[in-house]
C-alpha positions as CSV (number, residue, x, y, z in Angstrom):
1,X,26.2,12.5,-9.8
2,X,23.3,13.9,-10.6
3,X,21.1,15.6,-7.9
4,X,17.1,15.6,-7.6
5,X,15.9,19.3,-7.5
6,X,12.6,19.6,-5.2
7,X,10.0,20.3,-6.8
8,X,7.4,23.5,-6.1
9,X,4.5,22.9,-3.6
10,X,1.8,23.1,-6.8
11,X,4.1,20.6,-8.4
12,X,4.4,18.6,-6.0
13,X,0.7,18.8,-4.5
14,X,-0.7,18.2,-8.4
15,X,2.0,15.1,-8.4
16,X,0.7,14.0,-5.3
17,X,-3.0,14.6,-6.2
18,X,-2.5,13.1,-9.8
19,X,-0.5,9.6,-8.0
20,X,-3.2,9.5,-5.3
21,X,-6.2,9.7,-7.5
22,X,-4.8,7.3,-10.2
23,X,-3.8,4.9,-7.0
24,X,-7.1,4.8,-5.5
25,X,-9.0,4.5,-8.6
26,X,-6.9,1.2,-9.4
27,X,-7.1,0.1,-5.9
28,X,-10.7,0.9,-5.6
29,X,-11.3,-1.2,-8.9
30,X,-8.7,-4.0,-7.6
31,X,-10.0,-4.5,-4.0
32,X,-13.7,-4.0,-4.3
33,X,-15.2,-5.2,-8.2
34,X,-12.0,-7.8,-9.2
35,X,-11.3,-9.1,-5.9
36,X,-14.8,-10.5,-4.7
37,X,-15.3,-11.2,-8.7
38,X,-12.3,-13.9,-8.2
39,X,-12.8,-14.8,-4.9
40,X,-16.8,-15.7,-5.8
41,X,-15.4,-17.2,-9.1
42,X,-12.7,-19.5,-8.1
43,X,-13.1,-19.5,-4.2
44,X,-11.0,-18.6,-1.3
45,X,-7.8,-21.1,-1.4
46,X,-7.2,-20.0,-5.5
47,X,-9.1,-16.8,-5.6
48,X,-6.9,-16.3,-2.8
49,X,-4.2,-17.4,-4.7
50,X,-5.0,-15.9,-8.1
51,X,-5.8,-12.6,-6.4
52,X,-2.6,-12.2,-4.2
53,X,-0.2,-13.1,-7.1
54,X,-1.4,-10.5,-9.2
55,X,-0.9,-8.2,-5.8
56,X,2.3,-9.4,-6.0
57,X,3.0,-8.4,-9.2
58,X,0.8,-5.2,-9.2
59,X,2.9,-4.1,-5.9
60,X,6.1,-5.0,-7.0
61,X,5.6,-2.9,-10.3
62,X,4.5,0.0,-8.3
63,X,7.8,0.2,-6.6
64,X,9.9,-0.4,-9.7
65,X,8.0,2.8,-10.9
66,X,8.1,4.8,-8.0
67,X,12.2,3.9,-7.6
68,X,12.5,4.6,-11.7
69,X,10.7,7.7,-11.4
70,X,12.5,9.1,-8.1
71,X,9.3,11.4,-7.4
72,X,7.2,11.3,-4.5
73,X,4.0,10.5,-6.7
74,X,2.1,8.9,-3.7
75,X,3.0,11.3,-1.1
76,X,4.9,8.0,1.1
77,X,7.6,10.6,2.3
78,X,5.1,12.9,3.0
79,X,3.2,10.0,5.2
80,X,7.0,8.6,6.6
81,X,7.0,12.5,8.5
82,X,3.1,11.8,9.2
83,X,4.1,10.2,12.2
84,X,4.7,14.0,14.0
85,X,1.0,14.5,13.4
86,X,-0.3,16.8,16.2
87,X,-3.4,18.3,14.4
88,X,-6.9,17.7,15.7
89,X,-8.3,14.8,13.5
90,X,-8.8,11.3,16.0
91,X,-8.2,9.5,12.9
92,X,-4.8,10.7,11.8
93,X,-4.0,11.0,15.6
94,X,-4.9,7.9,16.0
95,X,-2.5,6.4,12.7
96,X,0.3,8.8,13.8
97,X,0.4,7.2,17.3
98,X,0.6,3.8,15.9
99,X,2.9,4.5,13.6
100,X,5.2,5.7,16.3
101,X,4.8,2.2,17.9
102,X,7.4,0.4,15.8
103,X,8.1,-1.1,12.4
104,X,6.2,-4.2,13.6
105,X,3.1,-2.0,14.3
106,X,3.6,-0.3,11.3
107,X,3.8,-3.5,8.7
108,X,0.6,-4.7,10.7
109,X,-1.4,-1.2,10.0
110,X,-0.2,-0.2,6.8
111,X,-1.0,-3.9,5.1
112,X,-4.6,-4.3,6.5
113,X,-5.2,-0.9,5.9
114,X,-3.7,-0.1,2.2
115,X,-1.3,-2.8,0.6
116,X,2.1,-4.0,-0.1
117,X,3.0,-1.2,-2.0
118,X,2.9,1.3,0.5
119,X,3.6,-0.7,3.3
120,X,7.5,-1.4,1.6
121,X,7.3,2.0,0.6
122,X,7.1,3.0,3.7
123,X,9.3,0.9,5.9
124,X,12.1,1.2,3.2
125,X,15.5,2.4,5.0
126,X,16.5,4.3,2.1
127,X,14.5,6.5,-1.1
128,X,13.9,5.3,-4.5
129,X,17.1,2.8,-3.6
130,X,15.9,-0.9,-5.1
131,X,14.8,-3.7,-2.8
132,X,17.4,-4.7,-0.1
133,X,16.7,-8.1,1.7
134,X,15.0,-6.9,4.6
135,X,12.7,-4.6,2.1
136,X,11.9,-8.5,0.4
137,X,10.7,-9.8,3.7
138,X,8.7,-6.6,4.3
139,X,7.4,-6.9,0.8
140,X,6.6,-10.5,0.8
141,X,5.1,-10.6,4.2
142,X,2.4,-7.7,3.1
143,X,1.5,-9.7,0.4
144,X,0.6,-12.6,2.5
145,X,-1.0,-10.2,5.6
146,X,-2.9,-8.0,3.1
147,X,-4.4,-10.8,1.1
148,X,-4.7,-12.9,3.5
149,X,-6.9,-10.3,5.5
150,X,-8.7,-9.1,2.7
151,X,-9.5,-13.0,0.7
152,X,-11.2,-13.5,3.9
153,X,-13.1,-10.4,4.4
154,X,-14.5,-10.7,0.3
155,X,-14.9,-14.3,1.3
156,X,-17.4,-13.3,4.6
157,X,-19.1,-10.8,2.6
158,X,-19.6,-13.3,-0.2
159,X,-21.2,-15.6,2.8
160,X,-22.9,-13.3,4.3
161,X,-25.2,-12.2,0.9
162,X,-25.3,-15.7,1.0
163,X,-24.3,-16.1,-2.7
């Protein structure tokens, strides 16, 4: 069997730097110029639509990366220990104690806050180990919390500019 060496802190910190960065930029571009584009295009019942199948896929393609690649690239290990955060930030104090509240808070936090990728990431029982059944559920209900939060808030904006 072949073992994973750890890798350096540089390496790792430029892996996690390099996965961050390339995430965000993608999400950035997803969530705030394609989303409301769609969602203004095609409405809210099949921009929603449109919008959370390619999450879907998007999502799901992620974690086939992140399991083929068996490297922490987005740093989701690094946030699964996140939850001992004692430091002196009221934001991360604030994530670290509702992480500590439960899977069910968790799923709730992580799939308004970032998406379905990291929240199955995340609440995975095992590392770079494929998509049990309970990892499906998690998946698939992100998918539907996320986009479900975020069709509507495009759609309000959209309302609100009165467009």
């Amino acid at each position: 069997m072949r073992t994973i060496a750890s890798p350096s802190w540089p390496i790792r910190t430029t892996q996690w730097l390099v996965g961050f960065l390339t995430h965000k930029f993608f999400d950035e571009a997803f969530d705030f110029v394609l989303y409301p584009f769609v969602i203004f295009w095609l409405g809210l019942l099949w921009g929603g639509f449109v919008m959370a199948s390619l999450s879907l896929l998007n999502c799901y393609l992620l974690l086939k990366l992140y399991d083929w690649l068996k490297r922490d690239w987005f740093g989701i290990e690094f946030v699964k220990a996140f939850r001992l955060y004692n430091g002196t930030s009221r934001w991360r104090k604030a994530l670290a104690w509702l992480l500590n509240r439960g899977d069910a808070v968790a799923f709730v936090v992580l799939s308004v806050r970032y998406d379905p990728f990291i929240t199955t990431a995340y609440l995975r029982h095992g590392i770079y180990s494929g998509m049990t059944s309970r990892d499906w559920r998690v998946f698939l209900g992100s998918v539907l919390v996320s986009n479900l939060v975020w069709a509507l808030c495009c759609y309000g904006g959209i309302r609100a500019l009165g467009l």
